[in-house]
BAKOLLO-447374 format. One line per field, with one value per residue: chain; x, y, z of N, C-alpha, C, O in turn; residue in three letters. Coordinates in Angstrom, 2 decimals. Each point is the difference from the previous one (the first is absolute). Layout:
N
kette: (A / ...);
n.px: (X / ...);
n.py: (Y / ...);
n.pz: (Z / ...);
ca.px: (X / ...);
ca.py: (Y / ...);
ca.pz: (Z / ...);
c.px: (X / ...);
c.py: (Y / ...);
c.pz: (Z / ...);
o.px: (X / ...);
o.py: (Y / ...);
o.pz: (Z / ...);
rest: (ALA / ...);
//
This chain:
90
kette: (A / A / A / A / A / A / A / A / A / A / A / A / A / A / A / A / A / A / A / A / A / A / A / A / A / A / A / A / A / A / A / A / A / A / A / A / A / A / A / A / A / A / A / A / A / A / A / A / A / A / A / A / A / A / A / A / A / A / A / A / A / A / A / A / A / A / A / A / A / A / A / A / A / A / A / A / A / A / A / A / A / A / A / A / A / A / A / A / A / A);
n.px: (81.51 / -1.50 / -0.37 / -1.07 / -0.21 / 1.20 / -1.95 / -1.72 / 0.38 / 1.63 / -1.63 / 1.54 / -0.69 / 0.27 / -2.05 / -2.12 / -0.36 / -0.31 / -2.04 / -1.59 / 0.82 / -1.04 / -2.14 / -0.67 / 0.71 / -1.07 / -1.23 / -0.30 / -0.54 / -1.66 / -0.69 / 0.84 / 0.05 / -2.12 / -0.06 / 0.54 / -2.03 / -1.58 / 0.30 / -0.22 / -2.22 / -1.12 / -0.03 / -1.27 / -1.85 / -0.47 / 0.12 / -2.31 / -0.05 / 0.57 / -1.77 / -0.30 / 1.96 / 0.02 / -1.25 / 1.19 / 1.58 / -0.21 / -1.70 / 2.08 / 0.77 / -1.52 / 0.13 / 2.36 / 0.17 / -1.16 / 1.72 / 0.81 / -1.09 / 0.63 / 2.11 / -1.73 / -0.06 / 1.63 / 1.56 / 0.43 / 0.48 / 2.51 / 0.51 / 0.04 / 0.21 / 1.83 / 1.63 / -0.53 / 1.74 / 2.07 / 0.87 / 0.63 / 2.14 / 0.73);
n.py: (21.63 / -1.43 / 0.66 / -2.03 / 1.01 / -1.78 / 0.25 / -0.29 / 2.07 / -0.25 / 1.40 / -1.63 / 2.37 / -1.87 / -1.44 / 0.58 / 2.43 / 0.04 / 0.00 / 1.30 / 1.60 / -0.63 / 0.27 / 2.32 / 1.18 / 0.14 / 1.83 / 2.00 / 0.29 / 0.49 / 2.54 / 1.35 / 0.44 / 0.59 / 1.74 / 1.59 / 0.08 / 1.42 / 1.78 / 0.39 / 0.85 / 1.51 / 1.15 / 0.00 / 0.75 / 2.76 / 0.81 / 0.00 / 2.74 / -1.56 / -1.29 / -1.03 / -1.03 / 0.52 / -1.16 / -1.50 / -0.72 / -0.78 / -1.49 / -1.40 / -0.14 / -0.65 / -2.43 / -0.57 / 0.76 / -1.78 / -1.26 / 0.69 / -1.05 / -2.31 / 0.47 / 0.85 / -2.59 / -1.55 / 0.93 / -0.75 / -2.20 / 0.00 / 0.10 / -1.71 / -2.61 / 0.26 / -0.76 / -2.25 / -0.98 / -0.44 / -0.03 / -2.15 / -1.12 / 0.56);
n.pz: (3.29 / 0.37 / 1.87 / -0.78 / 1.85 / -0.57 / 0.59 / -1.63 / 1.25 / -1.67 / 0.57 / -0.63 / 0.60 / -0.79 / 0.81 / -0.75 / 0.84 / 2.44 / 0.17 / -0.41 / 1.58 / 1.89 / 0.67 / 0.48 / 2.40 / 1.74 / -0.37 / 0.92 / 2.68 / 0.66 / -0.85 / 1.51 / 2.03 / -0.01 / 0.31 / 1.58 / 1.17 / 0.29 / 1.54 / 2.35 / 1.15 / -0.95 / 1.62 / 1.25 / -0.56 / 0.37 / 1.30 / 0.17 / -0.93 / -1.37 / -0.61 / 2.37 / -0.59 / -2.19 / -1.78 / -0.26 / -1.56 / -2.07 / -1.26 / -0.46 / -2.22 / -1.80 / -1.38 / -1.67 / -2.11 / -0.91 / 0.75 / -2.11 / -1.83 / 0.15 / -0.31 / -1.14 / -0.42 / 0.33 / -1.23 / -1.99 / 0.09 / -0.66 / -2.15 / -1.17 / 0.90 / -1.18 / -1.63 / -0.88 / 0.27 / -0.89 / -1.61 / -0.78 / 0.23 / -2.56);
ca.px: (-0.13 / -0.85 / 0.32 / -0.75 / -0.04 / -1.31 / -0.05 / 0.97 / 1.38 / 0.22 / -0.83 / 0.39 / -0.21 / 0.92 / -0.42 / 0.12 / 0.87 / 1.01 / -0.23 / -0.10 / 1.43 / 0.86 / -0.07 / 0.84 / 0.90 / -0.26 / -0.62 / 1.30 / 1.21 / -0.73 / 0.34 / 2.14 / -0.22 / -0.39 / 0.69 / 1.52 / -0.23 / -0.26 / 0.98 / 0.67 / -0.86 / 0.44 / 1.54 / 0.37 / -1.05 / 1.14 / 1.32 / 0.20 / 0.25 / 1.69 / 0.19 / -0.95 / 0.56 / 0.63 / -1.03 / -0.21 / 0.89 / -0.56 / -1.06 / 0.42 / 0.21 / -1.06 / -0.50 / 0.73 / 0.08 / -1.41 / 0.08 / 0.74 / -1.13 / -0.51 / 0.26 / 0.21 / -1.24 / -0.46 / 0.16 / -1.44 / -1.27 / -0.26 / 0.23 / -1.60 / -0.77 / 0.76 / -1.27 / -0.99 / 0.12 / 0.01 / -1.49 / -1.54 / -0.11 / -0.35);
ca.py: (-1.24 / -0.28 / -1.10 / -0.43 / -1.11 / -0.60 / -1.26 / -1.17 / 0.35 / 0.96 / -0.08 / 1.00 / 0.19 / 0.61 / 0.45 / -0.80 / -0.04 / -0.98 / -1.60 / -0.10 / 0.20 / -1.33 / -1.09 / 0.24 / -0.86 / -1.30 / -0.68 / 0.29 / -0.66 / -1.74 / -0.40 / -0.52 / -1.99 / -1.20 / 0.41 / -0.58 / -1.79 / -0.26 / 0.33 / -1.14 / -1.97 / 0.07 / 0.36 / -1.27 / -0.83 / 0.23 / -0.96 / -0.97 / -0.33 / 0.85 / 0.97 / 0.76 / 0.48 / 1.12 / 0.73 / -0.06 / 0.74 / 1.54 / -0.26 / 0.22 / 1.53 / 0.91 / -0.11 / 0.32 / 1.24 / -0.11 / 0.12 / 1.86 / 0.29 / -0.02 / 0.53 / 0.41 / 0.12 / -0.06 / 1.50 / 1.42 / -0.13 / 0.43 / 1.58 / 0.41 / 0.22 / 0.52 / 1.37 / 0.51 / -0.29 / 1.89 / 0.43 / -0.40 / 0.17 / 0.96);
ca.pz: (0.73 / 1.15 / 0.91 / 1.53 / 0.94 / 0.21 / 1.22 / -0.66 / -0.60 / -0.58 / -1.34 / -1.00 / -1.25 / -0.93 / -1.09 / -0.81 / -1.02 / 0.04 / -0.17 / -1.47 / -0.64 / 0.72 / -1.06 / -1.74 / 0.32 / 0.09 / -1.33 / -0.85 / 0.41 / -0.70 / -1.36 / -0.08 / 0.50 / -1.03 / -1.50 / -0.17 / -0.09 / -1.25 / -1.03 / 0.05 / -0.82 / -1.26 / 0.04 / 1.23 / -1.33 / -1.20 / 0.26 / -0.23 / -1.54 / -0.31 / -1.20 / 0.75 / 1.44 / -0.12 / 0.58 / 1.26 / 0.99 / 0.16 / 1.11 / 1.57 / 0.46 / 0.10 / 1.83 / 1.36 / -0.08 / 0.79 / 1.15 / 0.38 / 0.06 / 1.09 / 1.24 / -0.24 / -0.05 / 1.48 / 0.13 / -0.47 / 0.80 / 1.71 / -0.03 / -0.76 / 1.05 / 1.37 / -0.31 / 0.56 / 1.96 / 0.30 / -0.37 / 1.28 / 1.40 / -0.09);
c.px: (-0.48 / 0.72 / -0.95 / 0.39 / -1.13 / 0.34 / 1.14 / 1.04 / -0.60 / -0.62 / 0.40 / -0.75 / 0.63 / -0.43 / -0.26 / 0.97 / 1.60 / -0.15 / 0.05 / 1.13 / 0.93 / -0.40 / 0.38 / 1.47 / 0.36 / -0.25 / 1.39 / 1.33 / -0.52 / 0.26 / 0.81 / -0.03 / 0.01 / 0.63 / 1.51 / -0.20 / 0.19 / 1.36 / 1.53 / -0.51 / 0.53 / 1.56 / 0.67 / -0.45 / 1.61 / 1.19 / 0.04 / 0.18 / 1.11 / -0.44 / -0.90 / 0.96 / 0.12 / -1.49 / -0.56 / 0.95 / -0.78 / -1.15 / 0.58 / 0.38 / -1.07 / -0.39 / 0.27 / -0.26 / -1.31 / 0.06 / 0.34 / -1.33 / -0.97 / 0.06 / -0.02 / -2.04 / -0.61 / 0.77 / -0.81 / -1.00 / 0.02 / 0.32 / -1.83 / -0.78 / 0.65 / -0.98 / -1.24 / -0.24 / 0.00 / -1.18 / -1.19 / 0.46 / -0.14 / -1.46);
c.py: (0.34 / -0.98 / 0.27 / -0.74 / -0.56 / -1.51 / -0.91 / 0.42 / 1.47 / 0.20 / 1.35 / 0.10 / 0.77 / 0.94 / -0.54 / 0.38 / -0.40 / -1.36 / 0.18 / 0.28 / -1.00 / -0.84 / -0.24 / -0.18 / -1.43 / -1.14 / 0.08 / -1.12 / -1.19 / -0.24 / 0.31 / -1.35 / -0.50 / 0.58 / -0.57 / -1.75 / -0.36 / 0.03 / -1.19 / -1.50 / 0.20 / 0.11 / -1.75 / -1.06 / -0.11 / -0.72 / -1.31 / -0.75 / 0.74 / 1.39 / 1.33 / 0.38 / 1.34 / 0.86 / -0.67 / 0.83 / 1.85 / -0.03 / -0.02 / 1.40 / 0.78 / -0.16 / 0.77 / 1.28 / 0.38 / -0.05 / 0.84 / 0.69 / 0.10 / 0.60 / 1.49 / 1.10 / 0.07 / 1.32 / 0.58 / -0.58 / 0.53 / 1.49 / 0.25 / 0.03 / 1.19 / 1.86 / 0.22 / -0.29 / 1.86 / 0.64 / -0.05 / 1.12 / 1.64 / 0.94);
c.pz: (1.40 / 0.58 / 1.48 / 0.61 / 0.50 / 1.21 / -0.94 / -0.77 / -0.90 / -1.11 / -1.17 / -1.11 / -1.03 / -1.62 / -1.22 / -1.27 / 0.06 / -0.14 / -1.47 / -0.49 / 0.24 / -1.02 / -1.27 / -0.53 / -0.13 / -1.14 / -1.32 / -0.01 / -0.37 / -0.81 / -0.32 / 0.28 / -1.13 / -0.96 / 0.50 / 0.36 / -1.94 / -1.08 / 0.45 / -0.47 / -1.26 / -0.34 / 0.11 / -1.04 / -1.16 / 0.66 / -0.24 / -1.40 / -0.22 / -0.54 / 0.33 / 1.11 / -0.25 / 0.75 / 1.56 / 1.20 / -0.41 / 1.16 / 1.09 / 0.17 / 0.25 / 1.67 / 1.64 / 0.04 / 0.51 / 0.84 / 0.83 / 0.24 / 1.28 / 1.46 / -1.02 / 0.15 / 1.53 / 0.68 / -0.46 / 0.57 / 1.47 / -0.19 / -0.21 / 1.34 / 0.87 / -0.62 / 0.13 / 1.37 / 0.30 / -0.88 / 0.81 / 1.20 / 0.60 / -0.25);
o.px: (0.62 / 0.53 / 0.13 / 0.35 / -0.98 / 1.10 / 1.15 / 0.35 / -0.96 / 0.51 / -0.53 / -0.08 / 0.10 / 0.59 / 0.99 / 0.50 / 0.72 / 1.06 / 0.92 / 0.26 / 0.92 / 0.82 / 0.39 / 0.34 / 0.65 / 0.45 / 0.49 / 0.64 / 0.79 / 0.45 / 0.20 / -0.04 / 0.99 / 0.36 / 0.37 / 0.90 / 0.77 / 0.30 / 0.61 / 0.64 / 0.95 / 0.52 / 0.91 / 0.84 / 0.63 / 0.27 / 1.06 / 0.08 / 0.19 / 0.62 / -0.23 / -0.54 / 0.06 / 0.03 / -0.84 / -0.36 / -0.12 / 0.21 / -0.59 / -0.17 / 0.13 / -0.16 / -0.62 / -0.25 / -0.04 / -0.94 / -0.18 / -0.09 / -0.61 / -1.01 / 1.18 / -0.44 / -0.93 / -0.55 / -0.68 / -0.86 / -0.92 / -0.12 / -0.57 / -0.48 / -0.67 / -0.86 / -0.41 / -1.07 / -0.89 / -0.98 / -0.68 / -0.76 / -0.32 / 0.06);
o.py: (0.96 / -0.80 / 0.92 / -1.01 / 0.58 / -0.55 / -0.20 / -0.72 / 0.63 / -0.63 / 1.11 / -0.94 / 1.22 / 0.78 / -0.64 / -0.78 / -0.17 / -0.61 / -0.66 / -0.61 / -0.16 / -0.50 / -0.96 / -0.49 / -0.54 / -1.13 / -0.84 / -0.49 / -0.77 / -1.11 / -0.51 / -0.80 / -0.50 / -0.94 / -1.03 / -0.72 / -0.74 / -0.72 / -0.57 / -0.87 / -0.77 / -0.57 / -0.41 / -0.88 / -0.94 / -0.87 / -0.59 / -1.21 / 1.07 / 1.06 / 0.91 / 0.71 / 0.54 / 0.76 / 0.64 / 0.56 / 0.88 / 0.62 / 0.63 / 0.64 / 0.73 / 0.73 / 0.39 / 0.34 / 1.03 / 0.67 / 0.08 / 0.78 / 0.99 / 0.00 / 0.30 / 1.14 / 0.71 / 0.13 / 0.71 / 0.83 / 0.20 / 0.64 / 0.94 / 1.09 / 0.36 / 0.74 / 1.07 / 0.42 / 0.72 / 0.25 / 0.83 / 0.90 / 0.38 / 1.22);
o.pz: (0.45 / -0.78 / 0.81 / -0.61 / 0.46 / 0.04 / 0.37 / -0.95 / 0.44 / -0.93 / -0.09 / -0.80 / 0.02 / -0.75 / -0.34 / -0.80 / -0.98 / -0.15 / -0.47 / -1.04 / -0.80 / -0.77 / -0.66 / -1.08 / -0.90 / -0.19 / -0.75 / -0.93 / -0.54 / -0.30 / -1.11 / -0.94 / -0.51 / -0.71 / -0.57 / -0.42 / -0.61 / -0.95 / -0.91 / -0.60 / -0.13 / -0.96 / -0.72 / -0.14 / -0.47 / -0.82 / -0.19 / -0.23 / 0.58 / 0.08 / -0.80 / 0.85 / 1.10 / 0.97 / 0.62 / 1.03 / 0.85 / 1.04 / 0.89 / 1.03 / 0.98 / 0.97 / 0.98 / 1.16 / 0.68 / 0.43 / 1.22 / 0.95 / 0.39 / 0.71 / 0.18 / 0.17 / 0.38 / 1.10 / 0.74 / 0.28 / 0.79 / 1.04 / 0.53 / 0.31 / 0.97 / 0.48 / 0.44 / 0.44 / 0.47 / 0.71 / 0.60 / 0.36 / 1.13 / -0.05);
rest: (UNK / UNK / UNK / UNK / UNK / UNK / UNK / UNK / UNK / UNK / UNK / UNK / UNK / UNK / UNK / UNK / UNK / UNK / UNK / UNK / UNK / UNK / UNK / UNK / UNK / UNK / UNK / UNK / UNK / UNK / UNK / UNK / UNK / UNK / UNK / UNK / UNK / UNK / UNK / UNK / UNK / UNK / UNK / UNK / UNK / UNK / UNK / UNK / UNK / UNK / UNK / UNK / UNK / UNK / UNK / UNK / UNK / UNK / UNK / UNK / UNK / UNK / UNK / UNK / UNK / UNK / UNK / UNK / UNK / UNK / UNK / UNK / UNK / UNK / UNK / UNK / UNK / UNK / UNK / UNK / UNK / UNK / UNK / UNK / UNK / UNK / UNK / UNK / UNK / UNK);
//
């Protein structure tokens, strides 16, 4: 990573292969998002039939356990940019 100073504040370049690894990230955590949305809309659908509460309370479980997911993904995204930060800087 580069950092300039410049008249209108601070111009960091970070690199594109950190922009391409952030995004991939990113993209990942999008699609946890929409997979545990998905799995409570349906979970939440099953309750509303007697004979569907057993597999909906399972969809609330997959869900919740998805969410363990997420702050799990946003650490290896910050262990993944922090290595190559020392690589580059070497």
């Amino acid at each position: 990573m580069v950092i300039y100073q410049t008249k209108t504040g601070l111009d960091i370049n970070i690199g594109r292969e950190h922009l391409v690894i952030q995004q991939r990230y990113e993209a990942l955590s999008a699609f946890n998002d929409l997979l545990i949305a998905v799995w409570f809309l349906i979970g939440s659908f099953f309750f509303l039939n007697n004979a569907l509460v057993e597999s909906g309370t399972w969809l609330f479980i997959v869900g919740s356990a998805q969410l363990l997911i997420k702050p799990f993904i946003k650490l290896t995204s910050l262990v993944h940019l922090r290595r190559i930060q020392k690589r580059n800087e070497n």
